[in-house]
C-alpha positions, 0 to 999 in steps of 0.5 A: 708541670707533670706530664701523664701518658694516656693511662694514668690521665684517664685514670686520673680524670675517672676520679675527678668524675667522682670528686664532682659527684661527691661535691654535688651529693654534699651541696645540693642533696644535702640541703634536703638532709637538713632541718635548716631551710635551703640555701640557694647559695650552696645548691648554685655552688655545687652545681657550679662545682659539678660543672667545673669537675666534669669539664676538667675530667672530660679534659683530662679523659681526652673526651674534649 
């Protein structure tokens, strides 16, 4: 397993943040973009994912 000083960690959870917005962007506000009609499946699944991201970046940051 890879071992990361405080530093690199934080760093590291700091983009685990912006994966969670760019997965959030991509399954809920681009349900709107479309000309399909909304998938509820798709808007539960990002914010699933939103949580899950932030819950490991606070981890990872040592917030939590």
């Amino acid at each position: 397993m890879l071992r990361l000083r405080p530093g690199p960690r934080a760093a590291f959870g700091e983009k685990v943040l912006d994966l969670a917005n760019v997965a959030a962007a991509t399954l809920v506000f681009g349900q709107f973009v479309r000309s399909e009609p909304l998938s509820w499946t798709s808007i539960v699944a990002g914010a699933a994912l939103w949580f899950v991201f932030v819950s490991a970046a606070l981890w990872l940051m040592g917030a939590w």
